[in-house]
C-alpha positions as CSV (number, residue, x, y, z in Angstrom):
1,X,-80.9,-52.9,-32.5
2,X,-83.3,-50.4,-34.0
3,X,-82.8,-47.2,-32.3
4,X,-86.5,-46.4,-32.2
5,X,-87.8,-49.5,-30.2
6,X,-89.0,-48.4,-26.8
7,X,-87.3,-48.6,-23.4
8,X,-90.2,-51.0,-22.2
9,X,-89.2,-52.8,-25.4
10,X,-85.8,-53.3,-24.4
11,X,-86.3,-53.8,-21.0
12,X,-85.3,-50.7,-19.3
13,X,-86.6,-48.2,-17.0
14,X,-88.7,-50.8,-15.1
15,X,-88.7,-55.0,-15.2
16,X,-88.1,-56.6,-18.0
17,X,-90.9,-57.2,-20.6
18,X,-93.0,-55.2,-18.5
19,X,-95.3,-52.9,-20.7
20,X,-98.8,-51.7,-20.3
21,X,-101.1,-48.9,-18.3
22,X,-101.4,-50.9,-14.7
23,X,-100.7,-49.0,-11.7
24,X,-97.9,-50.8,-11.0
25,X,-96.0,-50.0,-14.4
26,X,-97.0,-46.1,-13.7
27,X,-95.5,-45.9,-10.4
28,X,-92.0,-47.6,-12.1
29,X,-92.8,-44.6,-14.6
30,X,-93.0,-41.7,-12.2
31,X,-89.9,-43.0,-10.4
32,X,-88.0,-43.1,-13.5
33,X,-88.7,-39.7,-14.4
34,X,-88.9,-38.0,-11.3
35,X,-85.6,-39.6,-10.5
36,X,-83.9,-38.4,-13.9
37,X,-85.3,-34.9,-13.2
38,X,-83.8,-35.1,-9.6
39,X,-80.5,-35.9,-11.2
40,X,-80.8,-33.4,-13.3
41,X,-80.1,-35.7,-16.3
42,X,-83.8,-34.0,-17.7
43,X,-83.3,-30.3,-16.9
44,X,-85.0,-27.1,-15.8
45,X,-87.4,-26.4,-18.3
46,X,-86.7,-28.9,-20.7
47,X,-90.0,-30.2,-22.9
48,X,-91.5,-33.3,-22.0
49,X,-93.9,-34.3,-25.4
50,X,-95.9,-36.8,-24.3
51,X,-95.9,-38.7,-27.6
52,X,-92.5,-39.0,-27.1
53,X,-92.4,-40.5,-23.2
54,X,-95.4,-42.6,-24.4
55,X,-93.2,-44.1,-27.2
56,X,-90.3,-44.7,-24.8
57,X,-92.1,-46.5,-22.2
58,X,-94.5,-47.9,-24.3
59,X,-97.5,-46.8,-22.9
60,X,-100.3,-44.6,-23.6
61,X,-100.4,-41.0,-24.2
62,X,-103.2,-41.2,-21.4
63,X,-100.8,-43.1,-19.1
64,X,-98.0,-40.8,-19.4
65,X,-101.0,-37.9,-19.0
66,X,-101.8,-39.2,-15.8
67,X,-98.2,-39.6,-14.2
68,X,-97.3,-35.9,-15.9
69,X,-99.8,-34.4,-13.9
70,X,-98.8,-36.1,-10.6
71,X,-95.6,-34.5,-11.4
72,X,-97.3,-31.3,-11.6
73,X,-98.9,-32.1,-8.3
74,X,-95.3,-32.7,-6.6
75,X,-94.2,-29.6,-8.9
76,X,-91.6,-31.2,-10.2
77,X,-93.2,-30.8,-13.9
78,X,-95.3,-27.8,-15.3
79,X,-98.3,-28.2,-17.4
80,X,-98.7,-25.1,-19.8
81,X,-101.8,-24.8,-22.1
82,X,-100.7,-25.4,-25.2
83,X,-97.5,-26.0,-24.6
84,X,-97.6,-29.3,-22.6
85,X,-95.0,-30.2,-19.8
86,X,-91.6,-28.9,-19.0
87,X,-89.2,-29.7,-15.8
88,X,-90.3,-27.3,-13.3
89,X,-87.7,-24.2,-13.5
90,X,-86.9,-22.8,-10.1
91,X,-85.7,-19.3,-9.9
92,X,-83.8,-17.8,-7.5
93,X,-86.6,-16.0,-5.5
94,X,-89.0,-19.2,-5.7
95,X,-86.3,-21.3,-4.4
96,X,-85.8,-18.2,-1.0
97,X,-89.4,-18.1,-0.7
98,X,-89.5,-22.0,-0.1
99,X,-86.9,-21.9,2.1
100,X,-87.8,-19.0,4.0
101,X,-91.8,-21.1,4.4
102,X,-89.5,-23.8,5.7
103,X,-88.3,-21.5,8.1
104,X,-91.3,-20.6,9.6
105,X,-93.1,-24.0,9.5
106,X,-90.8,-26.3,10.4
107,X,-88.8,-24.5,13.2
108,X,-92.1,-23.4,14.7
109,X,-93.3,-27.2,14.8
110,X,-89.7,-28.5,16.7
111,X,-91.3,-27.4,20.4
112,X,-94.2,-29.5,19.7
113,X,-92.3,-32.7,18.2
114,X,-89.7,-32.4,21.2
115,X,-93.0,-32.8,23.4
116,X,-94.6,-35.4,21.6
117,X,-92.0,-37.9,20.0
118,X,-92.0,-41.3,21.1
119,X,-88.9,-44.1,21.7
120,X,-90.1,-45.7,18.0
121,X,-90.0,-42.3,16.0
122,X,-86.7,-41.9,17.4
123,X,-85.6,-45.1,16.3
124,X,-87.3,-44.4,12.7
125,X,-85.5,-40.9,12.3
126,X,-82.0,-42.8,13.2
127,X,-82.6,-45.2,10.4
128,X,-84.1,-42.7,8.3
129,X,-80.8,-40.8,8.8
130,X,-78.4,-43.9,8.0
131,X,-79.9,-44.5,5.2
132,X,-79.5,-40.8,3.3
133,X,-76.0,-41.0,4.9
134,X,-75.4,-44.4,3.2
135,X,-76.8,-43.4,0.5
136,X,-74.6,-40.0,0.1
137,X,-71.0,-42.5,0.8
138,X,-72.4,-44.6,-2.3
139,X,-73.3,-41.3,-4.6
140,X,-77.0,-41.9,-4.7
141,X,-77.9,-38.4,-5.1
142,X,-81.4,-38.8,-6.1
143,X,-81.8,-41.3,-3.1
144,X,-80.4,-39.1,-0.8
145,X,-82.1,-36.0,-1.5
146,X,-85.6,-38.2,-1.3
147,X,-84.9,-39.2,2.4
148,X,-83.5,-36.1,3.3
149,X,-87.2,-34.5,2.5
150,X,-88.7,-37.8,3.7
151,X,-87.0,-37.3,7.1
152,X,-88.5,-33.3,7.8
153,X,-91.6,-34.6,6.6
154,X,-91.9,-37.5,9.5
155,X,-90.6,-34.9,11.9
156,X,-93.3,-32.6,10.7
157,X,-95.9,-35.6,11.4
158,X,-94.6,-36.0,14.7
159,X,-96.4,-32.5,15.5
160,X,-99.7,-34.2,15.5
161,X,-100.8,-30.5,13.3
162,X,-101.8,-33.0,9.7
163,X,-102.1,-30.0,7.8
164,X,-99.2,-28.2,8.5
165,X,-97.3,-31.2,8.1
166,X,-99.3,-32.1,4.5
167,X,-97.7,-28.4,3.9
168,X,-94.1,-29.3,4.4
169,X,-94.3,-32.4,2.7
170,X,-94.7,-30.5,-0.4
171,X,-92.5,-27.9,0.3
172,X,-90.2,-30.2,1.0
173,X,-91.2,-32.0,-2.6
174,X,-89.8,-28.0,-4.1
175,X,-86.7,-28.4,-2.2
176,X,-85.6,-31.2,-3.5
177,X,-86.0,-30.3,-7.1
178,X,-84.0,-26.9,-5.9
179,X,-81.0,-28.9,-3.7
180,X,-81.1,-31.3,-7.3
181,X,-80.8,-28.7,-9.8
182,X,-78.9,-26.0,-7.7
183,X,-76.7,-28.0,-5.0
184,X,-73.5,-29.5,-5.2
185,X,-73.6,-33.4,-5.8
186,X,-72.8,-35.4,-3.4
187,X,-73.5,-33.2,-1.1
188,X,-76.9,-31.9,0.4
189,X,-75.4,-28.4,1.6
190,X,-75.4,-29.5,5.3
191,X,-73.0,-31.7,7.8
192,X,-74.0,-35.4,7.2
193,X,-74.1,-35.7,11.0
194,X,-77.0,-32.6,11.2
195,X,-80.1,-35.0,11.5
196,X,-78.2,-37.4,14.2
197,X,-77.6,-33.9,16.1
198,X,-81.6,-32.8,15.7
199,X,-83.1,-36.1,16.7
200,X,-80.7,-35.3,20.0
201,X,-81.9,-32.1,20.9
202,X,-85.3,-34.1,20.5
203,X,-84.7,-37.0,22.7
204,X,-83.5,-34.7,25.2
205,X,-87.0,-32.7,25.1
206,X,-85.1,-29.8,24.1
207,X,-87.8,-28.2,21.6
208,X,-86.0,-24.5,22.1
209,X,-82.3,-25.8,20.8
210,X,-84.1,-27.9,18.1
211,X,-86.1,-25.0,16.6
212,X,-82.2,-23.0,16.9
213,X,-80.9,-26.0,15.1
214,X,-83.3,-26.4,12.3
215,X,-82.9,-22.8,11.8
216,X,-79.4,-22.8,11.2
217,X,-79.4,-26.2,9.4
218,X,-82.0,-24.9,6.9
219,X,-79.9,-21.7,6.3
220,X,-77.2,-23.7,5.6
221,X,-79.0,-25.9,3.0
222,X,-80.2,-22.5,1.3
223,X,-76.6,-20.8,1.4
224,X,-75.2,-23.9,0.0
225,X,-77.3,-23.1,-3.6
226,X,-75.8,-21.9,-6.7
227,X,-78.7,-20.7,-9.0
228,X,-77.2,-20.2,-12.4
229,X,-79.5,-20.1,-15.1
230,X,-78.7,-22.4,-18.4
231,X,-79.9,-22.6,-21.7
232,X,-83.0,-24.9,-22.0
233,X,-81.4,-27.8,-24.9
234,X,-84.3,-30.6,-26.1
235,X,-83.8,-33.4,-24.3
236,X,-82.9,-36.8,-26.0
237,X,-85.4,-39.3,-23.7
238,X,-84.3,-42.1,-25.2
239,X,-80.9,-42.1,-24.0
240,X,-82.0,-40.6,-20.6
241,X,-84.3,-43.5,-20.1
242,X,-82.1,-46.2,-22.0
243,X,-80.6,-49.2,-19.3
């Protein structure tokens, strides 16, 4: 097989066959890269050319523009003039100030969710919470860490306060490129049973031990980080993105 055909050629990284610049392939396209930055397999700082990602997925350079920049928008990609776009490289005091906002916003919003959550939230957070924990046992890392943030962003919802929650939703965007590139796999730095125990304190209208709890299970999260710095290598995306 020639070793330059594309990924969409061969049939990876989306259906097979599937080429071309419809919504549908683009949002196959964000997964796919988002996903390989999430597990780390493209890392911190590593170029992304978009002549490159357009010949490997076999779309346009305005395609893969498009999808770049809604990675820059989830800050899981940075767009430099002149330099183009490059995994979003957390540091060590970008990753505590994200956490520490985390602090602040999300505990403060646990008195107000205790107050206003309803039987079918509680029933949504469970199976949110099965899911991350099923998807931990089967070493889905990338699939973990998404409904990990999925889950503090429905509990921020709960609060009824749509911009505070818009706010953690894309801190909680940061954090999981952080937990990816800093955590330990197969782990998300916190007791697998820690959301079970929140949703508890919640259904007990206990906002005051839910703020204590988030507290303590977002320090844990944060002290479970090891932020080493490594040297930035080109990536080779054709292997990344290969079947």
């Amino acid at each position: 097989m020639n070793q330059r055909q594309t990924v969409a050629e061969r049939g990876g990284a989306g259906r097979p066959g599937k080429n071309g610049d419809g919504a549908e392939r683009h949002e196959e396209i964000h997964r796919s890269i988002s996903d390989a930055i999430i597990e780390h397999r493209l890392r911190p700082g590593a170029r992304l050319r978009e002549d490159a990602l357009a010949e490997v997925f076999g779309i346009s350079r305005t395609g893969i523009r498009k999808i770049l920049q809604r990675l820059a928008l989830e800050q899981l990609v940075t767009l430099t003039p002149r330099r183009g776009a490059s995994v979003t490289r957390p540091t060590a005091d970008e990753a505590k100030d994200v956490f520490d906002a985390r602090q602040m916003v999300e505990c403060g919003l646990m008195p107000e969710v205790a107050r206003r959550i309803t039987d079918d939230d509680l029933r949504e957070l469970r199976d949110m919470a099965r899911r991350e924990r099923q998807a931990l046992k089967s070493g889905e890392q990338s699939t973990a860490i998404r409904l990990s943030a999925d889950f503090h962003a429905r509990l921020a919802r709960i609060s009824g306060n749509a911009t505070l929650a818009d706010f953690v939703e894309r801190l909680c965007s940061r954090s999981s490129l952080i937990l990816a590139v800093y955590g330990n796999p197969g782990h998300l730095g916190c007791e697998s049973h820690d959301h079970d125990d929140l949703i508890g304190f919640l259904e007990a209208g206990n906002g005051e031990r839910a703020q204590a709890f988030m507290g303590r299970h977002l320090k844990a999260i944060e002290a479970s980080l090891s932020i080493v710095e490594e040297e930035v290598e080109a990536p080779d995306l054709h292997r990344i993105f290969a079947d």
